[in-house]
C-alpha positions as CSV (number, residue, x, y, z in Angstrom):
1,X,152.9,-13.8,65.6
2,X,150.8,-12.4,68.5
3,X,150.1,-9.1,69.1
4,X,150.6,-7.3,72.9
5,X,147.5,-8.0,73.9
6,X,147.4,-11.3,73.1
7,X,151.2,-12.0,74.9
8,X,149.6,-10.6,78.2
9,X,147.0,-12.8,78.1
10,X,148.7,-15.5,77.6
11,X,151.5,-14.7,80.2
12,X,148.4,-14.3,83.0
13,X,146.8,-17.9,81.4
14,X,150.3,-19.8,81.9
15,X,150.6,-17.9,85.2
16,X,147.3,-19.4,86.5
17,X,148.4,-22.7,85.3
18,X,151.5,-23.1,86.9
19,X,149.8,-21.7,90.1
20,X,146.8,-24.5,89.7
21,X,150.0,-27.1,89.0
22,X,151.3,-25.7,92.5
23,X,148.6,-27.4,95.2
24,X,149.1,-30.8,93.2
25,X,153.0,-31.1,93.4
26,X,152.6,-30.5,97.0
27,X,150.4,-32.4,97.6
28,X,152.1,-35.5,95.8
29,X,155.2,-34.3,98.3
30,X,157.2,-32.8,94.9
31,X,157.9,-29.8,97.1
32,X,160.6,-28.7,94.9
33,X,158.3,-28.9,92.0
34,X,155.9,-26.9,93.4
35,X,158.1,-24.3,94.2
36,X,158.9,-24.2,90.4
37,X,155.7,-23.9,89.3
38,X,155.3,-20.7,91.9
39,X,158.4,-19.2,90.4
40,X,157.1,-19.9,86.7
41,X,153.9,-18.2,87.6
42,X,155.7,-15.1,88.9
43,X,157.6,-15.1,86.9
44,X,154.9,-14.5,83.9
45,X,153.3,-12.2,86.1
46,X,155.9,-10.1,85.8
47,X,156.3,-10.2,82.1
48,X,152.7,-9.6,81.3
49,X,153.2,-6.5,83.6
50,X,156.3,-5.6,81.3
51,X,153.6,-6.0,78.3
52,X,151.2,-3.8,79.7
53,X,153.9,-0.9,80.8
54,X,155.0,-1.4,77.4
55,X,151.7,-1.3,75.8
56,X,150.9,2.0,78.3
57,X,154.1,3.8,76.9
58,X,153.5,3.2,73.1
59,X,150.2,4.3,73.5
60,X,151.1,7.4,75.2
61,X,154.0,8.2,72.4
62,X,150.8,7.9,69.8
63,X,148.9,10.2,71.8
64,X,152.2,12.8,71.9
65,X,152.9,12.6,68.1
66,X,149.3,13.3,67.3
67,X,149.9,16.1,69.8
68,X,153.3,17.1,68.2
69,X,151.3,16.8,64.7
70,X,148.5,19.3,66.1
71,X,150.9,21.5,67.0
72,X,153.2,21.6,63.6
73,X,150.4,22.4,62.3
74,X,149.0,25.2,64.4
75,X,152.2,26.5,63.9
76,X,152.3,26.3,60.0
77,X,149.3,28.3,60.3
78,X,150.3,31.1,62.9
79,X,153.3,31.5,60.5
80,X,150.8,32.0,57.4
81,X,149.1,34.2,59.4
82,X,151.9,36.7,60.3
83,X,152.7,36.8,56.7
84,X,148.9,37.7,55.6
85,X,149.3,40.7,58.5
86,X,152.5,41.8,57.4
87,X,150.9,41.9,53.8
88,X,147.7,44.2,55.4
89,X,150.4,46.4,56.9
90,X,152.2,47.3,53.9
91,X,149.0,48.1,51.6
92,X,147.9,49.9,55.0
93,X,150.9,52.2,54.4
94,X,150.6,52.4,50.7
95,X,147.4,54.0,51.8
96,X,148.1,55.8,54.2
97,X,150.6,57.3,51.7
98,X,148.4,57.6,49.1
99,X,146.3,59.4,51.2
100,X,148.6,61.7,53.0
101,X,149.9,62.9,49.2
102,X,146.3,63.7,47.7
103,X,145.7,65.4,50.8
104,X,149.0,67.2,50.5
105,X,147.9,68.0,47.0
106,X,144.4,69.0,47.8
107,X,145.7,71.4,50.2
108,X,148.6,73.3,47.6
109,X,145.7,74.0,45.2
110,X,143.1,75.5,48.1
111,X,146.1,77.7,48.2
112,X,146.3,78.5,44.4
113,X,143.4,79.4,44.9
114,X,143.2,81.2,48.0
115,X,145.9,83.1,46.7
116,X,144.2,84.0,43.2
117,X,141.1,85.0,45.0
118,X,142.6,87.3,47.5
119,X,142.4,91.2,46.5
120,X,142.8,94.7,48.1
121,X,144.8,93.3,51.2
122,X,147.6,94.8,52.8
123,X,149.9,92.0,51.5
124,X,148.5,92.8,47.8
125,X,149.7,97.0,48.3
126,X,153.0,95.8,49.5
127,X,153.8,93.3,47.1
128,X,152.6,96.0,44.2
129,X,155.6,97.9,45.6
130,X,159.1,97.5,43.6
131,X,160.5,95.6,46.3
132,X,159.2,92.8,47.8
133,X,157.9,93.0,51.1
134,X,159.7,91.2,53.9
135,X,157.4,89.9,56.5
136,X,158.5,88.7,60.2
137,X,156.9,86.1,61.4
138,X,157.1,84.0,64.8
139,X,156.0,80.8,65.5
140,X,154.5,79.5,68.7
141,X,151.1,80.8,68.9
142,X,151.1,82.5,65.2
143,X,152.5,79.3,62.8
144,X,150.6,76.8,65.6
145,X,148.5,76.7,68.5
146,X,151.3,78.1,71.6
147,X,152.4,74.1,73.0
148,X,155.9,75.1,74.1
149,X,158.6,73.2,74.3
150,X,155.9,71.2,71.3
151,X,154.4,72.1,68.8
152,X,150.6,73.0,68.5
153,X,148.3,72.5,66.0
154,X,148.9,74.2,62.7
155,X,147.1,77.2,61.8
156,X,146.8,76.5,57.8
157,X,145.6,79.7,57.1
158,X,148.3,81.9,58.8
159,X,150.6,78.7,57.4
160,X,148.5,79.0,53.4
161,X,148.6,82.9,53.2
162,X,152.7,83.0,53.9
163,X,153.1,80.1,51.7
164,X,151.3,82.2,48.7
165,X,152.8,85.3,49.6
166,X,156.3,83.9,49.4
167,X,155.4,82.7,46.1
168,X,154.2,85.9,45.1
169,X,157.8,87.6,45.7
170,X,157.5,88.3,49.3
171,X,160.7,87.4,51.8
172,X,160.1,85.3,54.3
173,X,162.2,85.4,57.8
174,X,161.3,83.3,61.3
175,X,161.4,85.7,64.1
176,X,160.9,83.0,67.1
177,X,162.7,83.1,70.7
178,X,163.2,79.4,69.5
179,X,167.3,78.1,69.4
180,X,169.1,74.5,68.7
181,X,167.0,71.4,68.4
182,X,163.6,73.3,69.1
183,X,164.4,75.7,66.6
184,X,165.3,72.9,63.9
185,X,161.9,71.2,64.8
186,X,160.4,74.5,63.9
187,X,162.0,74.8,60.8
188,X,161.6,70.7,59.8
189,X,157.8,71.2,60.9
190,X,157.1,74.0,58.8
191,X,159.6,72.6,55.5
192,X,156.8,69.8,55.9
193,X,153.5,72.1,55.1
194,X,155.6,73.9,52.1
195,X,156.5,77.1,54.2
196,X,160.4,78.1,53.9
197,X,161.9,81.1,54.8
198,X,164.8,83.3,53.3
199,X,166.4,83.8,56.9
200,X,165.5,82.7,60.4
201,X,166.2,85.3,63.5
202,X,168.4,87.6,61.4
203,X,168.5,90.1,58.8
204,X,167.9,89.5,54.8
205,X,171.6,90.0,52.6
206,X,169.8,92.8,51.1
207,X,169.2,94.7,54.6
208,X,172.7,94.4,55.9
209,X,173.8,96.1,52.6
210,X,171.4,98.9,52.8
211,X,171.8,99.6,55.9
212,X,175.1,98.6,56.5
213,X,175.1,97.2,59.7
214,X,173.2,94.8,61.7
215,X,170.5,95.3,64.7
216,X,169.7,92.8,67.0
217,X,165.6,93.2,65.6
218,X,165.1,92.5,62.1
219,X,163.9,94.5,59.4
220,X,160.6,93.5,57.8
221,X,157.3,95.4,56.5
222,X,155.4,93.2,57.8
223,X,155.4,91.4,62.1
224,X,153.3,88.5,62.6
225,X,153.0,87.9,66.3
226,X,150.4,86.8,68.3
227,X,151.8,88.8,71.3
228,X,151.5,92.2,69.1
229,X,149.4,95.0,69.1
230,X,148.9,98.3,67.1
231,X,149.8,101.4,69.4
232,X,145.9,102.5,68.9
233,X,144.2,104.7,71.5
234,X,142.4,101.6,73.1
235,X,145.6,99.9,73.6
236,X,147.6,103.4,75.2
237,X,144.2,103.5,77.3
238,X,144.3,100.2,78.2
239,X,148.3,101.0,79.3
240,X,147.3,104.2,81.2
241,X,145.1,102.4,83.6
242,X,147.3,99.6,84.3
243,X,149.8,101.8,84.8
244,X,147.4,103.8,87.6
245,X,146.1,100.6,88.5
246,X,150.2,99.9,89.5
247,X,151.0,103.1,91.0
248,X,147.4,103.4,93.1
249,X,148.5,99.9,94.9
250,X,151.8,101.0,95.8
251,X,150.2,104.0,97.6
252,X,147.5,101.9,99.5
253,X,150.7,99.7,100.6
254,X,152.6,102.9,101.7
């Protein structure tokens, strides 16, 4: 049984016989035989071309299954490595949590401590009082850095004394200009650093029943704001002379 190649070269050898044949039938006068061998040479011509396209094709269906092959294969291998990198990503996050709960822990014991170690504060005299002091606090700029309508970064010692205090009996309330979803944030942000409060922009149970009614400011012992000040006689000096400051440009413009 011959092979391709050996089909096309024998189609192009019987070709170039049956064209050699040609002359000598014409020239015996067998036109008709001549003609024949001219059509029997074409004829195989043609099919050895048909071998060769043939030939072309098979050998170009090799070189695209060998491609197909490569491919598969890459493939098989991008797959295995998406799986590796989803398998770094989840022990990533196991760190990361790991991480984020020792540093939670680390930072509920500098408190402990913080809060053992503190002595002859103002907090300290009002939590040796029979009640427990109520403090005000606000948020932007006292709780965080002031980044309103976000949130800044946290002031951990502000954040650390309130959450000791509370657990030393004190009474917690947010005073904050804060309402709806900002004011939830607020809340959810500071839940997340271990600081909760016993009421948020209004009065304790306990104050509406000793007072028996309720005032638009809240009651507390103690206001954390970073917009306050004490009414000291460097603070009413410093509100004289703006005052004069006011009044002497009002004249010049007069």
């Amino acid at each position: 049984m011959m092979t391709i190649d050996e089909a096309i070269r024998h189609c192009r050898d019987e070709a170039d016989k049956q064209r050699q044949k040609a002359p000598q039938y014409e020239h015996a006068g067998l036109a008709h035989a001549a003609a024949g061998c001219e059509e029997c040479a074409n004829e195989h011509e043609q099919l050895a071309k048909w071998l060769e396209e043939l030939l072309r094709r098979r050998e170009e269906m090799a070189v695209q299954r060998g491609q197909s092959a490569r491919l598969e294969e890459a493939l098989l291998q991008a797959r295995q490595r998406i799986k590796e990198l989803e398998a770094l990503a989840r022990e990533a996050e196991t760190l990361r949590r790991i991480a984020f709960d020792a540093e939670r822990k680390a930072r509920m014991e500098a408190i402990c401590i913080r809060a053992k170690s503190v002595e002859s504060t103002v907090l300290e005299k009002e939590l040796a009082r029979k009640r427990a002091p109520i403090i005000a606090v606000d948020f932007d700029g006292t709780l965080c850095e002031n980044a309103w309508p976000g949130i800044g970064e946290t002031k951990w010692e502000t954040v650390q004394a309130l959450v000791a205090a509370r657990a030393a009996g004190a009474r917690l309330i947010l005073w904050t200009n804060r309402i709806g979803a900002r004011l939830r944030e607020a809340v959810e942000w500071a839940q997340a650093r271990e600081l909760e409060f016993d009421a948020i922009n209004e009065n304790l149970p306990e104050t509406l029943a000793a007072f028996t009614t309720d005032c638009r400011k809240v009651y507390a012992d103690i206001y954390l704001d970073d917009k306050a000040a004490q009414p000291s006689t460097a603070v009413l000096e410093a509100l004289w002379e703006t005052a004069r400051g006011v009044m002497n440009g009002e004249e010049e413009q007069g």
